[in-house]
TIRO-2110 file (N, C-alpha, C; in Angstrom, 1 decimal):
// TIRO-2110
2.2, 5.4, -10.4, N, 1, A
3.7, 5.0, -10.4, CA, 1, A
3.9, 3.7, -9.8, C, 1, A
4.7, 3.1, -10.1, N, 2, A
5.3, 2.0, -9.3, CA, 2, A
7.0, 2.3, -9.8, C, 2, A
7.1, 0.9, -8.1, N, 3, A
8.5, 1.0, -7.8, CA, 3, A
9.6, -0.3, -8.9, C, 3, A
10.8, 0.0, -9.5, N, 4, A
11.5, -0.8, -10.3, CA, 4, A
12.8, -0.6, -10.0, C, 4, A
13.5, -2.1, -9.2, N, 5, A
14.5, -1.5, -8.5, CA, 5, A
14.7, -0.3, -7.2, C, 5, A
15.5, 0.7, -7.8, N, 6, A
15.2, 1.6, -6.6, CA, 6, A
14.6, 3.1, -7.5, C, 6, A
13.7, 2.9, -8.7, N, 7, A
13.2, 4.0, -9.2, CA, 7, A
11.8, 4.2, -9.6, C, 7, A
11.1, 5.2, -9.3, N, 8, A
9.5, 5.4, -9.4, CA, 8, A
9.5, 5.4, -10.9, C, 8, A
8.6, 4.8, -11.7, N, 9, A
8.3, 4.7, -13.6, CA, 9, A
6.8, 5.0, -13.3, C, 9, A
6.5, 5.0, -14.3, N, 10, A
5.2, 5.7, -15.0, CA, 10, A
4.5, 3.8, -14.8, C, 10, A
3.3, 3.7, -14.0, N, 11, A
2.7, 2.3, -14.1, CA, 11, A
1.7, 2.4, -15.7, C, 11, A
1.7, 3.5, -15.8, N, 12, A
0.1, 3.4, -16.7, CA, 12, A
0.6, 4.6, -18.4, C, 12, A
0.4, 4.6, -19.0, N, 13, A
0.3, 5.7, -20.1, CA, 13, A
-0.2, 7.0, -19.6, C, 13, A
-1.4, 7.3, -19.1, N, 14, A
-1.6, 8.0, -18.1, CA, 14, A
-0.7, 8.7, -17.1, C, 14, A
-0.3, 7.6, -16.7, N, 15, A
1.0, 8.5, -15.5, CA, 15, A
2.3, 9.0, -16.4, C, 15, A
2.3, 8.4, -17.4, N, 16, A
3.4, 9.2, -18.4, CA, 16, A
3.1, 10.5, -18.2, C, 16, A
2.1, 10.6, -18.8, N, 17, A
1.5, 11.8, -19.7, CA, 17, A
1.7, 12.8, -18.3, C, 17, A
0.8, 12.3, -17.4, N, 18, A
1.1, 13.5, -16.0, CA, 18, A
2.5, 13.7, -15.5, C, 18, A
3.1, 12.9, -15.9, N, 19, A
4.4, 13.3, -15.3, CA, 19, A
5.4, 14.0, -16.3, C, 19, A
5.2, 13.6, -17.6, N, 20, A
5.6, 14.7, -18.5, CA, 20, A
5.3, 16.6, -18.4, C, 20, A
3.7, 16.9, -17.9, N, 21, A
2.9, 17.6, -17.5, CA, 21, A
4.1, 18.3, -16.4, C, 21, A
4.0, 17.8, -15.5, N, 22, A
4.6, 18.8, -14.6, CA, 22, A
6.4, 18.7, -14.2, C, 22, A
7.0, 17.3, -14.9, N, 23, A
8.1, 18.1, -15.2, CA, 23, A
9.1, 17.5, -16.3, C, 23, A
10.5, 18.2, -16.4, N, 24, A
10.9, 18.0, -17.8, CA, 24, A
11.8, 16.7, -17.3, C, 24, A
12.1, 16.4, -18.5, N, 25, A
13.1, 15.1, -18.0, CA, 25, A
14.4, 16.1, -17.7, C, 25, A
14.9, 14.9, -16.4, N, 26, A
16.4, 15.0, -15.7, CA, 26, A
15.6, 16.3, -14.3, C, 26, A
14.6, 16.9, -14.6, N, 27, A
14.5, 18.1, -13.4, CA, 27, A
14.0, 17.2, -12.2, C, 27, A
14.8, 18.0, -11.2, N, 28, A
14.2, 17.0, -9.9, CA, 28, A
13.0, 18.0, -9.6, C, 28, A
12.2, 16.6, -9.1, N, 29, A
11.1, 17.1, -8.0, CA, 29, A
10.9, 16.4, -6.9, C, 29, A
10.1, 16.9, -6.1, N, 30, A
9.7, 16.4, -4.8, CA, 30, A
8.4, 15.5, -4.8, C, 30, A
8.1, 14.5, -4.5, N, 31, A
7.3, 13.5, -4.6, CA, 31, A
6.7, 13.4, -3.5, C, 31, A
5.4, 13.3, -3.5, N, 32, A
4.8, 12.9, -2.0, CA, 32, A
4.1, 11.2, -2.4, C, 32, A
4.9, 10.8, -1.8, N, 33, A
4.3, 9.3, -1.6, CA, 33, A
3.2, 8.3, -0.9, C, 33, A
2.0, 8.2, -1.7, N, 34, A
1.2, 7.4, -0.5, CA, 34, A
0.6, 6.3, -1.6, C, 34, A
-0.3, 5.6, -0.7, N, 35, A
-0.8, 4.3, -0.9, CA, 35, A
-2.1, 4.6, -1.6, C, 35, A
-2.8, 4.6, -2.3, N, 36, A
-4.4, 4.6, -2.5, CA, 36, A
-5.3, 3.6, -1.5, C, 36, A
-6.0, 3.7, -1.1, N, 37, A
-6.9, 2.7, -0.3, CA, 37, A
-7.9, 1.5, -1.8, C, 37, A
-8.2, 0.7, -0.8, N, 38, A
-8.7, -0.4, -1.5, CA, 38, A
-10.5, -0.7, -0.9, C, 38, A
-11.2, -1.1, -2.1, N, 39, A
-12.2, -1.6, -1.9, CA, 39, A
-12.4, -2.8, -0.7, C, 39, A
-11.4, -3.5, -0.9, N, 40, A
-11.7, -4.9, 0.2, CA, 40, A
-11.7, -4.2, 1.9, C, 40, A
-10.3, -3.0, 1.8, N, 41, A
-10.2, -2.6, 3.2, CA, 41, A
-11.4, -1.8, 3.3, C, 41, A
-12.3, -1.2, 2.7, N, 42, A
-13.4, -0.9, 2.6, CA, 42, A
-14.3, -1.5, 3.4, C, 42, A
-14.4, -2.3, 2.6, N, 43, A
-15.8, -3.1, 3.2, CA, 43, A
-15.3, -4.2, 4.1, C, 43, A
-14.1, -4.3, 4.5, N, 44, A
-13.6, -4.7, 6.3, CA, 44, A
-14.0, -4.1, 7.0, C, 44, A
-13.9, -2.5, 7.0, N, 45, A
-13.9, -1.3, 7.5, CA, 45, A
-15.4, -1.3, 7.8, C, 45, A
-16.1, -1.4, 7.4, N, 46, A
-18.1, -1.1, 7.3, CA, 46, A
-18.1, -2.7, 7.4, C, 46, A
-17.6, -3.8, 7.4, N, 47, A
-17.9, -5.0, 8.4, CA, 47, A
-18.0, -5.0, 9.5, C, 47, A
-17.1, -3.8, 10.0, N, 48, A
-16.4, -4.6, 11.3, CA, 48, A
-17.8, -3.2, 11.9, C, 48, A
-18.1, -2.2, 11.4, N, 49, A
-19.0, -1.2, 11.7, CA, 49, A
-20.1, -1.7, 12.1, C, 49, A
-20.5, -2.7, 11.6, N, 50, A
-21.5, -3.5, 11.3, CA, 50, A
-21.9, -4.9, 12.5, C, 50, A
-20.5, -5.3, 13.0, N, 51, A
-21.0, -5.9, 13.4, CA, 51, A
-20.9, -5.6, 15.3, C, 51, A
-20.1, -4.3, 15.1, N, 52, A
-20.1, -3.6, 16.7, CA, 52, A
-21.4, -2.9, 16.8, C, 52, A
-22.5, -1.8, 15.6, N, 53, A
-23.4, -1.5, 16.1, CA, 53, A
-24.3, -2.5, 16.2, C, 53, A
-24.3, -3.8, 15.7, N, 54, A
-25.8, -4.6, 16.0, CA, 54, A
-25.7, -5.2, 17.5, C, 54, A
-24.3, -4.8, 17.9, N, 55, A
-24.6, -5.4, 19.7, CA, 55, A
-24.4, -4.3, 20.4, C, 55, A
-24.8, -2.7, 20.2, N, 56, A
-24.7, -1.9, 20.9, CA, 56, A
-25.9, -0.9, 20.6, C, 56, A
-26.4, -0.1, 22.0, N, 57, A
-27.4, 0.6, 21.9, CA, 57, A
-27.2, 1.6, 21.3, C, 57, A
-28.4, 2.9, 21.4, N, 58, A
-28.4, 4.2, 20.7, CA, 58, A
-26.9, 4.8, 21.3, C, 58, A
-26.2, 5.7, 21.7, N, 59, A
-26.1, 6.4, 20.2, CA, 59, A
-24.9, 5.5, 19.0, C, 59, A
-24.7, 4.4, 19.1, N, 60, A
-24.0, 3.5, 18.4, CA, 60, A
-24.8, 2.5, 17.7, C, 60, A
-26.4, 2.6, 17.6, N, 61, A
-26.9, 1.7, 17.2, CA, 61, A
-27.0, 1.6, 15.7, C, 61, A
-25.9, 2.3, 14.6, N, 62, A
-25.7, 1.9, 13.2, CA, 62, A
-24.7, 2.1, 12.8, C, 62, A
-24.4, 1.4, 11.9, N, 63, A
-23.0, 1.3, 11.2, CA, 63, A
-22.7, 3.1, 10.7, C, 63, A
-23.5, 3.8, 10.6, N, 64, A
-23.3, 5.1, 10.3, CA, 64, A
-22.9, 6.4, 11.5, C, 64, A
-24.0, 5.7, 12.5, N, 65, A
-23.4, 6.8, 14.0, CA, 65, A
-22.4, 6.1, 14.6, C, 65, A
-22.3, 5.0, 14.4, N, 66, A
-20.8, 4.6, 15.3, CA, 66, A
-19.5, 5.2, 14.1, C, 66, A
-19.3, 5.2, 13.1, N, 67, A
-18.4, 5.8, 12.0, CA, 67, A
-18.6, 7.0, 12.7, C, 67, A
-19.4, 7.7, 12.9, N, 68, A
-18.9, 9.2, 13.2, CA, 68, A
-18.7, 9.7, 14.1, C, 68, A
-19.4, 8.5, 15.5, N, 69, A
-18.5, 8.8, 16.9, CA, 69, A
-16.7, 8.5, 16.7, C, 69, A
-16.4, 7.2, 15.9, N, 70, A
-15.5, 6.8, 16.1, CA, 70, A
-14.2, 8.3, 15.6, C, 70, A
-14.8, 8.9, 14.8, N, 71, A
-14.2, 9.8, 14.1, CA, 71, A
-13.6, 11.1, 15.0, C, 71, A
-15.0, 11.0, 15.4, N, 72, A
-14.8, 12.5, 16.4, CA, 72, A
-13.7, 11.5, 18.0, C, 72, A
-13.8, 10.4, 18.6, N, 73, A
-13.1, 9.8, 19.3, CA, 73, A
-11.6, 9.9, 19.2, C, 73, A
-11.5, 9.9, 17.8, N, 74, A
-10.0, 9.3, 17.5, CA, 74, A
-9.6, 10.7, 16.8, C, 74, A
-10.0, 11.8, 17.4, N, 75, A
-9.4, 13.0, 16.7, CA, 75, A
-9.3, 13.1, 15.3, C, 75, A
-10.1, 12.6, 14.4, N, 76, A
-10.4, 13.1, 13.2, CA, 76, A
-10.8, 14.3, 12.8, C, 76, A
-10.6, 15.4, 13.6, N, 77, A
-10.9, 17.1, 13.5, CA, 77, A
-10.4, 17.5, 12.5, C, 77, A
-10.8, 19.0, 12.3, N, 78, A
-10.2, 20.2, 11.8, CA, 78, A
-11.0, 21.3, 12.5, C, 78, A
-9.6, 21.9, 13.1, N, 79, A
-10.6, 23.4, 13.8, CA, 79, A
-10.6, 24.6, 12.8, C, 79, A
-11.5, 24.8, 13.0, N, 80, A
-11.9, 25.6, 11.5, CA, 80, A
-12.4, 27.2, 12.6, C, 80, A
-11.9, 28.3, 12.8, N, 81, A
-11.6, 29.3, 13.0, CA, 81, A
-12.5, 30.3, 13.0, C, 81, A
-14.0, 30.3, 13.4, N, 82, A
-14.8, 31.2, 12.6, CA, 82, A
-15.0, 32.5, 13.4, C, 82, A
-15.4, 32.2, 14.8, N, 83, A
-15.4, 33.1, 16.0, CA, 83, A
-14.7, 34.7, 15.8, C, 83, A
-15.5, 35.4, 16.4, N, 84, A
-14.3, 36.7, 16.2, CA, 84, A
-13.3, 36.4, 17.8, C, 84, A
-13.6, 36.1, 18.8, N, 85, A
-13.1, 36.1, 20.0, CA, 85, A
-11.8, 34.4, 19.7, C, 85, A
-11.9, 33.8, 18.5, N, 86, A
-10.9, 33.3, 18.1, CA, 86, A
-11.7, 31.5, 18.4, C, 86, A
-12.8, 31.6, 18.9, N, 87, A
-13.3, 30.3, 19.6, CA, 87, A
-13.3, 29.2, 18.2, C, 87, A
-12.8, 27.9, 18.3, N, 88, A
-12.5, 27.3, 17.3, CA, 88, A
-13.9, 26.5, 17.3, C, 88, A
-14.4, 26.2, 15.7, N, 89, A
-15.1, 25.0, 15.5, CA, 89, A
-14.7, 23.7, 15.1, C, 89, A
-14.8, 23.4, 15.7, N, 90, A
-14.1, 21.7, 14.5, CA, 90, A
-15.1, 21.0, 13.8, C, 90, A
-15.0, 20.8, 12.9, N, 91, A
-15.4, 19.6, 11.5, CA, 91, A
-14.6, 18.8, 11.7, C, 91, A
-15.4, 17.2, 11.7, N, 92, A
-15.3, 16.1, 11.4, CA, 92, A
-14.9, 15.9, 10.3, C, 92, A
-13.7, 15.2, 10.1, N, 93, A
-12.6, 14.8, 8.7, CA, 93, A
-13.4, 14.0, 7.7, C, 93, A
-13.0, 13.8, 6.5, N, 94, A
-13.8, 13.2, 5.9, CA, 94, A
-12.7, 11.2, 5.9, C, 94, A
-12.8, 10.6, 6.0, N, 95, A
-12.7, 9.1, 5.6, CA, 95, A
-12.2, 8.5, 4.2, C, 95, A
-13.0, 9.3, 3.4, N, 96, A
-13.3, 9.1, 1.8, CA, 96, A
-11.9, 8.8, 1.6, C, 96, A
-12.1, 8.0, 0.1, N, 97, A
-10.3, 7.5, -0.9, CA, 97, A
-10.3, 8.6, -0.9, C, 97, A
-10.4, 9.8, -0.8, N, 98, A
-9.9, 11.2, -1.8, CA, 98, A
-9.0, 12.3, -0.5, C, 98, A
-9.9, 11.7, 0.3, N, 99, A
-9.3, 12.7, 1.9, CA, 99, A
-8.6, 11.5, 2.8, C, 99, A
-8.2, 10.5, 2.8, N, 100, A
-7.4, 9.7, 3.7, CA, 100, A
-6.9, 8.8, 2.9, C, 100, A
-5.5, 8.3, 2.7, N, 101, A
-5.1, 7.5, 2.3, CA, 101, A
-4.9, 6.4, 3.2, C, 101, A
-4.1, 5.3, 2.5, N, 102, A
-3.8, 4.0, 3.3, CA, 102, A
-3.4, 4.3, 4.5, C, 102, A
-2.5, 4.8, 4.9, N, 103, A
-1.5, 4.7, 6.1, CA, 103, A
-2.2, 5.8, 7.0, C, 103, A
-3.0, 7.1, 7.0, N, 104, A
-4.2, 7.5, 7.7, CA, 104, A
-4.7, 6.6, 8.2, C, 104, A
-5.6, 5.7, 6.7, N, 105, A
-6.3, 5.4, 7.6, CA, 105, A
-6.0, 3.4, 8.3, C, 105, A
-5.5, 3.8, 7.9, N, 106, A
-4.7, 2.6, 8.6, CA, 106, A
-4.7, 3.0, 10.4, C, 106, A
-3.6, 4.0, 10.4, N, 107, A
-3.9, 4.6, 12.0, CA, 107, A
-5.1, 5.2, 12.7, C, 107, A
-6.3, 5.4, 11.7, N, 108, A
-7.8, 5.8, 12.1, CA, 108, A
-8.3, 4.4, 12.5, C, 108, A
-8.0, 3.3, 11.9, N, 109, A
-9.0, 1.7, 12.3, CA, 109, A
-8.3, 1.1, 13.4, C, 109, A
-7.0, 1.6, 13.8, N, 110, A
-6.4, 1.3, 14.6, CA, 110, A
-6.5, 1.7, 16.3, C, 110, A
-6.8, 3.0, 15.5, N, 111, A
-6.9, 3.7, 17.3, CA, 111, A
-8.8, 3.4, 17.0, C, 111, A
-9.6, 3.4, 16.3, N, 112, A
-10.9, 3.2, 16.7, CA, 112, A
-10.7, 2.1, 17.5, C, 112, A
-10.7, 0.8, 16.9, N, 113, A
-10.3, -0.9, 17.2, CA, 113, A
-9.8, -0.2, 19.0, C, 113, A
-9.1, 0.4, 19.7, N, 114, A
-9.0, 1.0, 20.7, CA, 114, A
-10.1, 1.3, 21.6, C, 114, A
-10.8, 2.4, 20.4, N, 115, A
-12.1, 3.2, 21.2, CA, 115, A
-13.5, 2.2, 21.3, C, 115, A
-13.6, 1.2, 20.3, N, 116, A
-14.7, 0.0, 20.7, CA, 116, A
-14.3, -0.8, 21.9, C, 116, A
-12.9, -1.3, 21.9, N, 117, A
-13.0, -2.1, 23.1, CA, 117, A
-13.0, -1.1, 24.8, C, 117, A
-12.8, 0.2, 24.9, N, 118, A
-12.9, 1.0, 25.4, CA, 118, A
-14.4, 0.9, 25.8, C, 118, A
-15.4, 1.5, 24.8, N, 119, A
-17.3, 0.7, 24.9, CA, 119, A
-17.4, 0.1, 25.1, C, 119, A
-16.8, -0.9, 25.2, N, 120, A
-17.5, -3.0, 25.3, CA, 120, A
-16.9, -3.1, 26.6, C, 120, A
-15.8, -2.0, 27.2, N, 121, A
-14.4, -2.5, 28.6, CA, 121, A
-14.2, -3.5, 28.6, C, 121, A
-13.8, -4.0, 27.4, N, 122, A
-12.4, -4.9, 27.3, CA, 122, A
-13.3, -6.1, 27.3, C, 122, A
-14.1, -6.5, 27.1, N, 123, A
-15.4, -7.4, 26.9, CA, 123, A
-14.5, -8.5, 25.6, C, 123, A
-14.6, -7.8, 24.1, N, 124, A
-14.4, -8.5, 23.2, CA, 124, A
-12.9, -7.5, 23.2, C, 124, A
-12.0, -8.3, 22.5, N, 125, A
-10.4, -7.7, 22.1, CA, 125, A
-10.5, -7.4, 20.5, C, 125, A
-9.5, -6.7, 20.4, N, 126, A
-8.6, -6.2, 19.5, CA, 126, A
-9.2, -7.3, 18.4, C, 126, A
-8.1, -8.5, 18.5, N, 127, A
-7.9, -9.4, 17.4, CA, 127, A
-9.4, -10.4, 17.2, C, 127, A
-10.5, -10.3, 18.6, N, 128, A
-11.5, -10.8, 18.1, CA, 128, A
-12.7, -10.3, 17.1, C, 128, A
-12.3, -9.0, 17.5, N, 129, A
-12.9, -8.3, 16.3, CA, 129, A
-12.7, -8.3, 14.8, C, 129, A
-11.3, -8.6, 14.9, N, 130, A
-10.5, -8.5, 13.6, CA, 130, A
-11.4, -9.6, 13.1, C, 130, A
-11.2, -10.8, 13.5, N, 131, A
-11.7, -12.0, 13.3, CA, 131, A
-13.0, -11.8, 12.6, C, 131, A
-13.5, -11.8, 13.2, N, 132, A
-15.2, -11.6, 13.0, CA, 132, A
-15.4, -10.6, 11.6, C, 132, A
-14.9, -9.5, 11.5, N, 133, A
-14.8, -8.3, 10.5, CA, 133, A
-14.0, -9.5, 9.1, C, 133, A
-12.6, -10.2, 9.2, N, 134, A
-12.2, -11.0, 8.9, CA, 134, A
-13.4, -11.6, 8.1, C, 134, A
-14.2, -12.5, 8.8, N, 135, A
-15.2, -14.0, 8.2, CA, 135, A
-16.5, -13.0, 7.5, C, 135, A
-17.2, -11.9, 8.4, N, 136, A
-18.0, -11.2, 7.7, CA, 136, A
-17.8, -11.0, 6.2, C, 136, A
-16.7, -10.1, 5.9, N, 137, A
-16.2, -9.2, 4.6, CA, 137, A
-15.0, -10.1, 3.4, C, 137, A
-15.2, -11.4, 4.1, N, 138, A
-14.4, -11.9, 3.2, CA, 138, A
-13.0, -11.4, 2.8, C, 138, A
-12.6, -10.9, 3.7, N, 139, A
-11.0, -9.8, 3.9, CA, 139, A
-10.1, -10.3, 4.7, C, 139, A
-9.2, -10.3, 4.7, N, 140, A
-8.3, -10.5, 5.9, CA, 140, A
-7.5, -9.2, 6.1, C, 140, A
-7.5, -9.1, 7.5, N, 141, A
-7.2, -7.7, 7.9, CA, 141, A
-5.4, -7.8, 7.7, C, 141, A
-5.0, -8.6, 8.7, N, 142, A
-3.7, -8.6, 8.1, CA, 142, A
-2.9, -8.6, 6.8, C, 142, A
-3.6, -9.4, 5.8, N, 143, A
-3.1, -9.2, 4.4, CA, 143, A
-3.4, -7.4, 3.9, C, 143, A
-4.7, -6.5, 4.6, N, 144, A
-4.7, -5.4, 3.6, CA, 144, A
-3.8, -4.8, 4.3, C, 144, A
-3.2, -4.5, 5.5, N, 145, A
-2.2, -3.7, 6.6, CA, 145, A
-0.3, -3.9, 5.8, C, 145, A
-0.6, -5.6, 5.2, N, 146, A
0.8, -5.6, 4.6, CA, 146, A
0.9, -5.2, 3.6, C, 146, A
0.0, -4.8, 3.0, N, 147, A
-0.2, -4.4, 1.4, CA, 147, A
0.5, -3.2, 0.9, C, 147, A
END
């Protein structure tokens, strides 16, 4: 869908077709609105992974165990119920375009960007990171955040 004026239209033939699908013309429905995520914030995202595990020891020493500290850090849970005495397990969220949209994960890189300079104690900031993630990935962080 995209926006025209102040009304959601069909962007694609496709979105016709689905939105014929589920309802008739003039019937209201309820719309949940979100952003898709992007490739570029992607590979910002695994830049900036990138360049915090190559200056930090085990257990942060790859772009893949620091993603999944950072996850479990920033309450990326689900308590998942299995116990008979009610004791909860949690699973780690998934990240993926399919399970986090823009504005998720927009507040997931945001509170991480938190939990690294938290590890480093304030050593490197916020916006120096950006930077660096920035020149790495050929992205600019602020252009994907306004998007």
């Amino acid at each position: 869908m995209k926006r025209v004026g102040s009304k959601l239209v069909p962007a694609s033939p496709m979105d016709e077709e689905i939105l014929g699908i589920y309802c008739k013309p003039d019937e209201q429905v309820k719309v949940r609105i979100t952003k898709p995520r992007s490739l570029p914030y992607n590979r910002w995202w695994w830049a900036l992974l990138q360049i915090v595990s190559e200056n930090l020891d085990d257990p942060y020493d790859t772009p893949e165990k620091l993603h999944l500290y950072l996850k479990i850090a920033t309450g990326a849970l689900d308590a998942v119920h299995i116990h008979d005495d009610g004791t909860p397990v949690y699973v780690v969220r998934s990240t993926s375009f399919a399970k986090m949209d823009r504005a998720e994960f927009r507040k997931h890189v945001e509170l991480a960007l938190d939990v690294i300079q938290k590890i480093w104690n304030g050593e490197v900031s916020a916006s120096e990171l950006v930077a660096q993630a920035n020149q790495r990935s050929a992205v600019n962080y602020k252009e994907l955040v306004r998007a």
